[in-house]
C-alpha positions in Angstrom: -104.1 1.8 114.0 -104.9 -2.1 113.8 -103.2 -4.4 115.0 -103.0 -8.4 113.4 -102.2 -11.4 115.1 -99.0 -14.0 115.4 -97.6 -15.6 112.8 -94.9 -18.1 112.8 -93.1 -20.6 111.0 -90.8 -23.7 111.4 -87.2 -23.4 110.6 -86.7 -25.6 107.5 -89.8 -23.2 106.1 -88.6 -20.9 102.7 -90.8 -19.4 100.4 -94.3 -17.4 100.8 -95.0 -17.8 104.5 -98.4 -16.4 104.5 -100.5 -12.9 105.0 -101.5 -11.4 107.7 -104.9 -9.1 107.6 -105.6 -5.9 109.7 -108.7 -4.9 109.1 -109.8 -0.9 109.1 -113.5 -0.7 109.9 -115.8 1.9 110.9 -115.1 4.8 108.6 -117.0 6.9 106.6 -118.0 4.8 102.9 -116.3 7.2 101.3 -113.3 7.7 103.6 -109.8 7.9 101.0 -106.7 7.2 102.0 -103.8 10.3 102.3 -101.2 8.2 104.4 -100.0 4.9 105.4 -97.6 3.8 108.2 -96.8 0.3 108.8 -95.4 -1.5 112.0 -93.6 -4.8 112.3 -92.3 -6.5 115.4 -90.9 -9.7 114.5 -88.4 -12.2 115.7 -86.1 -13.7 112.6 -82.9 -14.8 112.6 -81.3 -12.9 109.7 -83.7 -10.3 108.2 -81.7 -10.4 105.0 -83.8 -13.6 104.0 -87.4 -11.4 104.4 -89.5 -9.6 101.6 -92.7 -7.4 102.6 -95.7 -6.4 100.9 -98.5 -4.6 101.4 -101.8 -4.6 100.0 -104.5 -2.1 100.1 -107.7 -3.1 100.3 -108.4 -2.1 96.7 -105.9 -4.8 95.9 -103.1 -2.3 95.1 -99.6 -4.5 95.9 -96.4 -2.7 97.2 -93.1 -4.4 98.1 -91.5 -2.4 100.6 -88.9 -4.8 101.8 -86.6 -7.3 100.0 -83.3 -9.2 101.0 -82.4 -6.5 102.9 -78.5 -6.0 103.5 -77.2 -4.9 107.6 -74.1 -2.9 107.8 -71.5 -4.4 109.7 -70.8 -8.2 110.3 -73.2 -10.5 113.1 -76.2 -10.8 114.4 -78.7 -9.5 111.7 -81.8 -10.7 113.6 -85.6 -9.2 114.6 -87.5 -6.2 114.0 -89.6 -3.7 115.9 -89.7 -0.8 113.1 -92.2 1.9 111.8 -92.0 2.2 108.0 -93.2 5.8 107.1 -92.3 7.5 103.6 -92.4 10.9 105.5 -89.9 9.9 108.1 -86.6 11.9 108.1 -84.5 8.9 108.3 -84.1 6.4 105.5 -83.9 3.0 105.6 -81.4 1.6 107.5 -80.6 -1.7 108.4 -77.8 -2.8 111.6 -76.3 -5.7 113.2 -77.1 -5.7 116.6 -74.3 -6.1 119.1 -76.7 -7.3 122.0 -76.9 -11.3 122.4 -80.7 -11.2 121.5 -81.3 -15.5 122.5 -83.2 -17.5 119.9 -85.2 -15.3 117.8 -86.6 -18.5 115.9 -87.9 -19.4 119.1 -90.5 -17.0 119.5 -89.7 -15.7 122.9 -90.0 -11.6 122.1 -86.4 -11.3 121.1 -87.0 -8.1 119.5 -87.7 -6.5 122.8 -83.9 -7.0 123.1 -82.2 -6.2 119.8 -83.1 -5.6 116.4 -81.6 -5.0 113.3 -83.9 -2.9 111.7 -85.5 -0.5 114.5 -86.9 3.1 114.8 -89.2 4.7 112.2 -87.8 4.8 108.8 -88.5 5.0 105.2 -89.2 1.8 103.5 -86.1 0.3 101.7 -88.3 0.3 98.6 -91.3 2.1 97.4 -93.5 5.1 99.0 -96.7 4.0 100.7 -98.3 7.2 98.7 -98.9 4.7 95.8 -102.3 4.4 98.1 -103.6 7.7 98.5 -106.8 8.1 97.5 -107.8 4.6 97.8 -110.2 3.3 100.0 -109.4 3.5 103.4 -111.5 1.0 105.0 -111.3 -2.6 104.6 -108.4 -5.4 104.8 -104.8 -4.6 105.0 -102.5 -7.0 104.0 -99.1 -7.9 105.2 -97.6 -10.7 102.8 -94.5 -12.4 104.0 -91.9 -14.6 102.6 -88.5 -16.1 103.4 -85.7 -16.7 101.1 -84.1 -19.0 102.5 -84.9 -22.1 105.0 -82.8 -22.9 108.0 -84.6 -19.9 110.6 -87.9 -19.7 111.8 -89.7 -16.7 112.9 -92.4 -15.2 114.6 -94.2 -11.7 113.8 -95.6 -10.9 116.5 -97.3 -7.3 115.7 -98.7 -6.2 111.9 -100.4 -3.0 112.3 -100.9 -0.4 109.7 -102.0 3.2 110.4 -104.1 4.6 108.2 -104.9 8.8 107.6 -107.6 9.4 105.8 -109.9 12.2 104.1 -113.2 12.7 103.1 -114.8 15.5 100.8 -118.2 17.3 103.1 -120.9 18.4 101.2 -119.1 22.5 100.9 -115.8 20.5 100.0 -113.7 21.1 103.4 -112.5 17.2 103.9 -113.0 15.5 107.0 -109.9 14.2 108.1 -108.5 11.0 110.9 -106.8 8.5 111.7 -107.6 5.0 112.1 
C-alpha cells in the first residue's frame, strides 16, 4: 500500500483539480498486476460535485467515481472509503447525520462523518480492467470538482496493489505492495 500526499483547493475552484501520484516501487520487473484497491480520505463539502480516476502506470484510465448521488436529504460531505470490486457491498453513498464542522477547511472532518465510508465497490467500473499490467510504477489519482462554491482537502490517496509473477517452472510468485 502507498500512500500520496495533501491536496487541497480553494472554494470558488471547479474543474480538474489536479492528480495525485503514489508510486509502487521495488517489485520484481516483471511483477503484473491481479488486484487493485483504492483508498480516499478526503474532506469536501458535498461529494456529489467529485469525479475519480485512476490511472495505471501503463497509462490505462478508469473513472470510478462521478457526481455521485447520497440517499437521504443533508450533509453529503467527506470521505474515508476503500473502493474494492471484490467487496460484498456495493456502492453506497449517505448523508451523514453528525455535524462534521467545515470540511472545506481542512481540519480532518472525515474522522467525524462521511458520506461515503467503509469498503465498497466503485460506483463505476471494476479495477480488474488492470490486471496484468504492470504493477510497479506511478499510480494516479485524478480529481475534479463540478462545481465551485466548496473547497476540499484529500488528505490520504493510497492504492493497494496485488501482484503476480510467472517463476521459471511457472508457479507465480505472488504479494502485495
Amino acid at each position: 500500500t502507498v500512500e500520496a500526499g495533501t491536496l487541497s483547493w480553494a472554494d470558488a475552484t471547479s474543474g480538474p483539480i489536479g492528480t495525485i501520484a503514489s508510486s509502487v516501487s521495488g517489485l520484481p520487473a516483471n511483477a503484473t498486476v491481479t488486484d487493485v484497491n483504492v483508498t480516499i480520505q478526503a474532506d469536501h463539502t458535498w461529494v456529489g460535485d467529485l469525479e475519480l480516476s485512476l490511472i495505471s502506470p501503463d497509462g490505462t484510465s478508469m473513472m470510478f467515481l462521478t457526481d455521485p448521488t447520497c440517499a437521504g436529504t443533508g450533509n453529503s460531505d467527506n470521505a474515508n472509503v476503500t473502493f474494492d470490486s471484490d467487496a460484498a457491498d456495493a456502492f453506497n453513498c449517505q448523508v451523514v447525520s453528525a455535524d462534521n464542522g467545515a470540511p472545506d477547511d481542512c481540519t480532518e472532518d472525515y474522522l467525524i462523518g462521511a458520506a461515503m465510508t467503509g469498503v465498497m465497490q466503485p460506483q463505476m467500473g471494476d479495477f480488474s480492467i488492470f490486471n496484468g499490467e504492470t504493477a510497479e510504477g506511478d499510480w494516479i489519482l485524478d480529481l475534479v470538482d463540478d462545481a465551485g462554491g466548496d473547497g476540499g482537502c484529500f488528505y490520504t490517496f493510497s492504492v493497494e496493489v496485488s501482484w503476480q509473477t510467472l517463476a521459471t517452472e511457472g508457479n507465480p510468485a505472488v504479494g502485495v505492495a
